[in-house]
N, C-alpha and C positions, 0 to 999 in steps of 0.2 A: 620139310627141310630142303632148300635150295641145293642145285650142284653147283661144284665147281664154279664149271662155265657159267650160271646163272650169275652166280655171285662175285666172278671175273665182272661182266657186264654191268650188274647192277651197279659194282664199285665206279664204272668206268663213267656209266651216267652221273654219276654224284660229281662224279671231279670236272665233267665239262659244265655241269648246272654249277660249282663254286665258277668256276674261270667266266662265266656266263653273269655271274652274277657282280660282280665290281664294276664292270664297264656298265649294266644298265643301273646301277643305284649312282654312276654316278652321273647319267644322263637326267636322272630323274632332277638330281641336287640343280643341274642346269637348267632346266627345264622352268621355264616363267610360271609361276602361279598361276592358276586361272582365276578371275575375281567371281566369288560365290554371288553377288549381287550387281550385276552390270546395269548399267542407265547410258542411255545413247542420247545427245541433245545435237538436231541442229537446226537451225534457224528456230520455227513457231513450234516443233516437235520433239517433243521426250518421250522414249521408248525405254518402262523398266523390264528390262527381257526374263526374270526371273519373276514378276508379279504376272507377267504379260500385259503388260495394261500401257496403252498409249493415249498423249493427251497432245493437242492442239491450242498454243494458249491456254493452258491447262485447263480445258475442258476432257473428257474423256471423250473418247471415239473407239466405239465399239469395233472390232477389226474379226472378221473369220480364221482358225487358225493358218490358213494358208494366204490371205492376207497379209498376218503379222512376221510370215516368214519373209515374204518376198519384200516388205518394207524393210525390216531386219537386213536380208539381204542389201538391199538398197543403201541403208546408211552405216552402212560397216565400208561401203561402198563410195564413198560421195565424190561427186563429181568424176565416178569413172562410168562413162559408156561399155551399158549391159548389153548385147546383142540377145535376142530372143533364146536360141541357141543355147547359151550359158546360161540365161536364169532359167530354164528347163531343164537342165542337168545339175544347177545347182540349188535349187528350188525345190523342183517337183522330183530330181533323182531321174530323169527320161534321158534315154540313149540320145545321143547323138547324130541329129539329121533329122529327129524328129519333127514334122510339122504337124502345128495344131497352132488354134486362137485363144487356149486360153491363157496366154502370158497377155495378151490385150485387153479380154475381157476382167481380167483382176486387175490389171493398169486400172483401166474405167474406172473400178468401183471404187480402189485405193482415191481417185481423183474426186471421185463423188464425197468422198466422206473426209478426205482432207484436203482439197483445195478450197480457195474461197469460190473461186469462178472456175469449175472445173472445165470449159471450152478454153479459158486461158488459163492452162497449167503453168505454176510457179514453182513447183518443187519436186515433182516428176515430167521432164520436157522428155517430147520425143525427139530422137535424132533421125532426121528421112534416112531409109538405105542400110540403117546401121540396129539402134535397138533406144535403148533408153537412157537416161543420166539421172542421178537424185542431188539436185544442187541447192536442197534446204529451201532458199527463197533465193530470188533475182535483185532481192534487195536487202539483204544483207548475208 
């Protein structure tokens, strides 16, 4: 059997979880959908993020899962300038000021297995100074 005081408190909980609860059900109602099956397309590249499977010309292109994130990242992304920095924090989750090569090294490979001519990148250019851009293709 509860005292009193216990059941002062207990009651007092309840009444701030109702008062608690109107304002978040009705952020929830606000709150945009999320879509259960996303597909990402730009230029020669369709990314379905829920199959994981990316294609080129609808070919498949097998991608590592850290790979698929950082292209992911990329065309959520397009045509904004990713400094190393941010896709290392948003990528891989690493603190801040972090140095390390491999945001370069998974560029490389992203380029090897979806560029046509990966020495002349068309759809991940690098920016000197600054970090990276995914601008689909150069031509269109």
């Amino acid at each position: 059997m509860l005292s009193t005081p216990a059941k002062e408190s207990l009651h007092e909980t309840r009444q701030l979880l109702d008062e608690l609860d109107a304002p978040v059900e009705a952020l929830l109602r606000r709150a945009p959908a999320r879509p259960t099956h996303t597909v990402l397309q730009l230029g020669p590249l369709r990314m379905d993020v829920r199959a994981t499977e990316v294609t080129r010309d609808g070919k498949e292109v097998p991608l590592s899962a850290r790979e698929f994130q950082l292209l992911r990242h990329f065309m959520e992304h397009p045509g904004a300038t990713l400094s190393r920095s941010e896709l290392l924090q948003q990528v891989w989750g690493y603190e801040d000021g972090t140095f390390t090569r491999t945001v370069d090294v998974h560029i490389a490979s992203l380029r090897q297995k979806l560029e046509l001519d990966s020495k002349r990148p068309e759809l991940i250019i690098t920016v000197p100074g600054v970090g990276y851009k995914f601008v689909g293709s150069r031509h269109g």
